[in-house]
C-alpha positions, 0 to 999 in steps of 0.5 A: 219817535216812540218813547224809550224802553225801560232801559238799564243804569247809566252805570250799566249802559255807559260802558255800551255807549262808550264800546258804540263810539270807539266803533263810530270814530275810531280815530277820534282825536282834538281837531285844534293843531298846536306843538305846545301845552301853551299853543294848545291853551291859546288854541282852546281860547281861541275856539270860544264860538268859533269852529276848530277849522277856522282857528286852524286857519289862525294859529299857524301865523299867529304861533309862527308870530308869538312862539312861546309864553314870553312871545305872547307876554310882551307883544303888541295887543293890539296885533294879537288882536288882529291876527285872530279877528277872523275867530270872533270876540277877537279883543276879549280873545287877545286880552284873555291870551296876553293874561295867560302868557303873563301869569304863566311867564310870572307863575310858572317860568313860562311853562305850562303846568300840568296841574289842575288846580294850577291851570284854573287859577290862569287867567281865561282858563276854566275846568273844560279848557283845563282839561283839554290841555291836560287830556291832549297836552300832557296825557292826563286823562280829563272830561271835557264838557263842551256843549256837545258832551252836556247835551248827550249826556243829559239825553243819554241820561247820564246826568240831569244837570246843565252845570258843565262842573256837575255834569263833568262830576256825573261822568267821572263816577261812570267813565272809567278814568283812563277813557275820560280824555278820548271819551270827550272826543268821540261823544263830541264828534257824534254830537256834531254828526248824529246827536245834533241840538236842534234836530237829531237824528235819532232814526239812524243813531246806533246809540238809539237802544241804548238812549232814553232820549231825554228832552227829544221829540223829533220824527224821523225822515223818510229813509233813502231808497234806490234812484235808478240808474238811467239807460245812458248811465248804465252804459257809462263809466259813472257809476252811482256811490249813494242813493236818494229818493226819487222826487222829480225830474230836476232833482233826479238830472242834478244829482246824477249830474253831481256824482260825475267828476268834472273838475277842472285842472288848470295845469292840463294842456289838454281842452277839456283840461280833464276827461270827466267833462267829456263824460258829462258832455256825451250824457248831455248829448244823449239825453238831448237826442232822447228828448227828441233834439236830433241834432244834439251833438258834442265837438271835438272840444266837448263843447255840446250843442243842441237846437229846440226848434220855434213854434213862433216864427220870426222873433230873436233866437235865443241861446241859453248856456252853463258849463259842465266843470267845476271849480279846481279849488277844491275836490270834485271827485267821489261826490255824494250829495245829501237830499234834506228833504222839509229843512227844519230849519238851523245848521246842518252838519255834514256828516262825512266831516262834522267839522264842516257845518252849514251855518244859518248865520254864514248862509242867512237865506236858508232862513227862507228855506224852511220846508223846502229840499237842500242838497249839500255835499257830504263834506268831503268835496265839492257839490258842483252846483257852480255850474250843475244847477244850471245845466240841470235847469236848461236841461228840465227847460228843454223837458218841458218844451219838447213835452208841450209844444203849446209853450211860445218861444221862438229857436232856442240854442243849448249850448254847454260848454268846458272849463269856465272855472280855469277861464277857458270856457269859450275858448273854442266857441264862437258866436257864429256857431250858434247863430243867436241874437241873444245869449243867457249864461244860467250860473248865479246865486239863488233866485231872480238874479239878473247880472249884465256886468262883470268884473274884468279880469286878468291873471298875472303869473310872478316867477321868482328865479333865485340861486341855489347851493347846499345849505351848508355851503349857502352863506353868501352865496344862496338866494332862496326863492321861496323867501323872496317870494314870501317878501312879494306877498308881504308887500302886496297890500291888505288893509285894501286891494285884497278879497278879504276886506273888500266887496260892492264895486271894490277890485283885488289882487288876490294871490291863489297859488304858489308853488316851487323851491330855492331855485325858483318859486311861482306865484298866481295872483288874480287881477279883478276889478269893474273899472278895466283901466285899473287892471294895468295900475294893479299889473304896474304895482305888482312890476314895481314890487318885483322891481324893488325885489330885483335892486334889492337881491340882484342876484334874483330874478322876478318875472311878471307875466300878465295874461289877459282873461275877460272884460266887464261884459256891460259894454257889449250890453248896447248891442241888444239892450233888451236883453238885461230888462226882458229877463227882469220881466220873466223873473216878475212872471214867474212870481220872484221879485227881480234883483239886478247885480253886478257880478264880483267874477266872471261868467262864460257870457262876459267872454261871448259879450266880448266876442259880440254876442249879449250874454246877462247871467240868471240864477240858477241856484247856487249858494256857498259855491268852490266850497265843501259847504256849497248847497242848492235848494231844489224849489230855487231851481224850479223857479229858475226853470220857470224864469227861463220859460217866461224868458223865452215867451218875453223873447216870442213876444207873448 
């Protein structure tokens, strides 16, 4: 990075900066969600190494819990505690808010004051969150120094200091006041996104002429270029939203497979539940043709097939699968991945949303990574690595075999399939339309995984029906769904049998979605657990809370309606009991050391290994996946079409 021009005072130059990020972030405000001046300081506490969204997370039931300063003055410490663990330090945290609410019951009658002076003499409270409740709470124009305002402000070359008071004291004789509170906010959001601490991004800051770049040495990456559009997507309704550099095959298939809405909808009645799925599956089918597989055809159901004929005779025919949709947890649509080519290492902000950050310490196998290409989403959606990767990596395997027919494999079978994520995935697929000995799902994390159990699972649907009648003719004669169904969740267990606190070979029951009014309210709860005969001991207590619910208001009615999904596909593995020990050997050939898992979930090989056809999933390369903060590492999917290569020559026997 060439050094800075000679520039003007700060004096001269802060009034620029400042005109610069009012353009950047317009609508720049404090991301913490709080009713209160007191709610606003408990949330403020709570964001000590902490991101804003995860205590957004904490304090809807935490204020719901301790409405006012009295509320959080004699509650229980202990269960402060508890309910804000998930925002770390959470006893320093518990013990910093119960001293608040006292001091400011004794003090100040239980209001907040709106004073400096006042606010600093509390207990926890110092000059930065002071002046977030000031500036946010009361309209008191205030500086916030945070990390984020005291790094830009040293490169920018408005202080020299790292005291946050000083720095504070250095920007307060250039900012004019009225501007202090919404300059803190714009000057954070652009720490986040742009102006970050290990790596900033000064080759696309518009600060960049402005800044004398103080302690920054950092090169610029390479600039995006046009990736063009392919012949069969010039002839789509898919069209391109952003462009990235050209590097290989893979990394050209997965992008364009990414920006393809494919998300699932479980409310469809239509199979595929939506028409993004046919989209990719007619792109898949043509590439497919293209690559010299006439075959290649797409069903009624968008369900795509293909053969890659042998070039050894007589050993098993292998069928290798992923599916096309992505998760409905979250938005798939308008997706614009992010190519981070030579990852320097550290956490990486999205930069759509830079509340939403990658962290190495939440995603510790990025350590590993450095130099290497990470694609993540943009923050604003999914990335659709569950399950693109592994289309991508079947879809570069059967590249490379139809460009060198020297490769041993005996007939492999493509198959790609529709609404695994909503359960679905094989529903109009039978093993006896592929015609394999053996089957491979590519839909797993990282590399040289090899998962031959699964879950079993069911879905259990809890409908709710209560009465209904004006609110103000109710008494006596209401019975509010909504209510008891927050009463059945209530009762479900959470120290155990929950997702939360449990993992290895732990089952759950894992409520998901709810939705209705008074008249009636329903609830979706998944049933997991390795062990298939405790499925039906967690459908009998989920009967028994909505028996109690019905002697308790038999008014109410409480239905429970357990659907089955799939079983733990380790059973069906004694069929081809080659199937888990030839895949770990690929995985030594191509260089990976190999990890045998069980999966906490379920694949669209658990359904086919129940339907009689031995489905093990691989890794693709999938990492944080049904999040905005999934990535996938483009080395990873290249050892993982290696993988598959050396697969099918185990399978051929070479």
């Amino acid at each position: 990075m060439p050094p800075a021009a000679k520039l003007p005072p700060p004096k001269v130059r802060l009034p620029l900066v400042s005109a610069e990020l009012d353009r950047l972030y317009p609508d720049a405000s404090i991301a913490l969600t709080f009713g209160t001046p007191l709610q606003l300081a408990v949330a403020t506490i709570l964001s000590a190494q902490c991101t804003d969204k995860r205590v957004n997370l904490v304090t809807p039931a935490l204020f719901a819990r301790f409405p006012d300063a009295e509320a959080f003055a004699a509650g229980p410490l202990e269960e402060i505690a508890e309910m804000v663990r998930m925002t770390g330090f959470f006893r320093n945290k518990a013990r910093h808010i119960q001293g608040f609410a006292r001091a400011v019951l004794d003090w100040h009658g239980g209001e907040v004051p709106a004073d400096l002076d006042a606010l600093v003499k509390l207990p926890g409270i110092g000059r930065k969150t002071a002046n977030v409740v000031l500036g946010d709470a009361f309209g008191i124009p205030g500086i916030t120094v945070d990390t984020h305002v005291g790094r830009l402000a040293r490169r920018l070359g408005f202080t020299r200091h790292v005291d946050p008071v000083k720095v504070e004291f250095d920007l307060m004789k250039l900012a004019p006041r009225p501007a202090w509170t919404t300059f803190s906010h714009r000057v954070i959001l652009h720490g986040r996104a742009v102006c970050v601490a290990r790596k900033p991004a000064c080759h696309r800051c518009t600060l960049y002429s402005l800044c004398p770049r103080r302690g920054v040495v950092v090169a610029a990456p390479t600039t995006p270029v046009l990736l063009p559009l392919s012949e069969t997507e010039r002839g789509s309704k898919t069209r391109r939203t952003t462009e990235y550099p050209r590097m290989d095959p893979l990394l050209d298939r997965f992008v364009r497979y990414c920006r393809i809405d494919t998300q699932a909808d479980e409310a469809s009645a239509t199979y595929p539940s939506t028409p993004g799925q046919l989209d990719l599956a007619r792109l898949l089918r043509d590439e497919l043709r293209a690559m010299g597989y006439a075959d290649a055809r797409m069903t009624a159901f968008g369900i795509v097939h293909a053969t890659i004929p042998a070039t050894v005779d007589g050993v098993p025919v292998v069928a290798l699968n992923s599916h096309v949709d992505t998760s409905p947890e979250f938005s798939g649509g308008g997706v614009k991945p992010q190519v981070i080519r030579d990852y320097p290492g550290g956490d990486l902000v999205l930069p759509a949303d830079p509340s939403r950050v990658i962290r190495v310490s939440e995603s510790p196998e990025l350590a590993a990574l450095v130099g290497r290409t990470i694609i993540t989403t943009d923050g604003t959606t999914l990335l659709g690595g569950d399950d693109k990767a592994g289309v991508a990596v079947i879809m570069e395997v059967a590249r490379l075999l139809a460009a060198d027919p020297t490769i041993p494999h005996g007939v492999v079978k493509v198959v790609f399939t529709c609404d695994e994520e909503i359960g679905k995935g094989v529903l109009h697929l039978d093993p006896s339309d592929l015609g394999a000995d053996v089957a491979y799902t590519l839909d797993g994390a990282g590399t040289g995984e090899v998962e031959g159990e699964t879950f079993s699972a069911d879905k259990a649907t809890i409908t709710i029906r209560g009465v209904n009648i004006h609110p103000a003719l109710a008494k006596g004669k209401m019975t509010n769904a909504v209510r008891l169904a927050g009463m059945f969740l209530e009762r479900l267990p959470t120290r155990v049998l929950a997702p939360e606190v449990t993992d290895g070979r732990d089952g759950f029951l894992h409520p998901y979605h709810i939705a209705g009014g008074v008249p009636e309210t329903v609830i979706q709860i998944l049933l997991r657990d390795f062990d298939t005969g405790r499925l039906a001991d967690y459908a009998d207590l989920l009967q028994a809370v909505a028996r109690q619910l019905e002697t308790e208001y038999p008014e109410a009615s409480v239905g429970v309606k357990v659907t089955r999904q799939y079983r733990n596909m380790r059973d069906g593995m004694a069929k081809e009991p080659r199937a888990v020990p030839f895949a770990l050997e690929a995985v030594r050939r191509a260089g990976l050391e190999p990890t045998e898992k069980a999966i906490r979930g379920g694949t669209d090989g658990a359904m086919l290994t129940a339907k009689g056809l031995p489905t093990p999933n691989l890794s693709a390369g999938e990492h944080n996946f049904h999040s905005p903060l999934e990535w996938v590492c483009l080395e990873e999917m290249a050892a993982n079409v290696r993988t598959v290569v050396e697969l099918l020559k185990v399978w051929a026997g070479r």
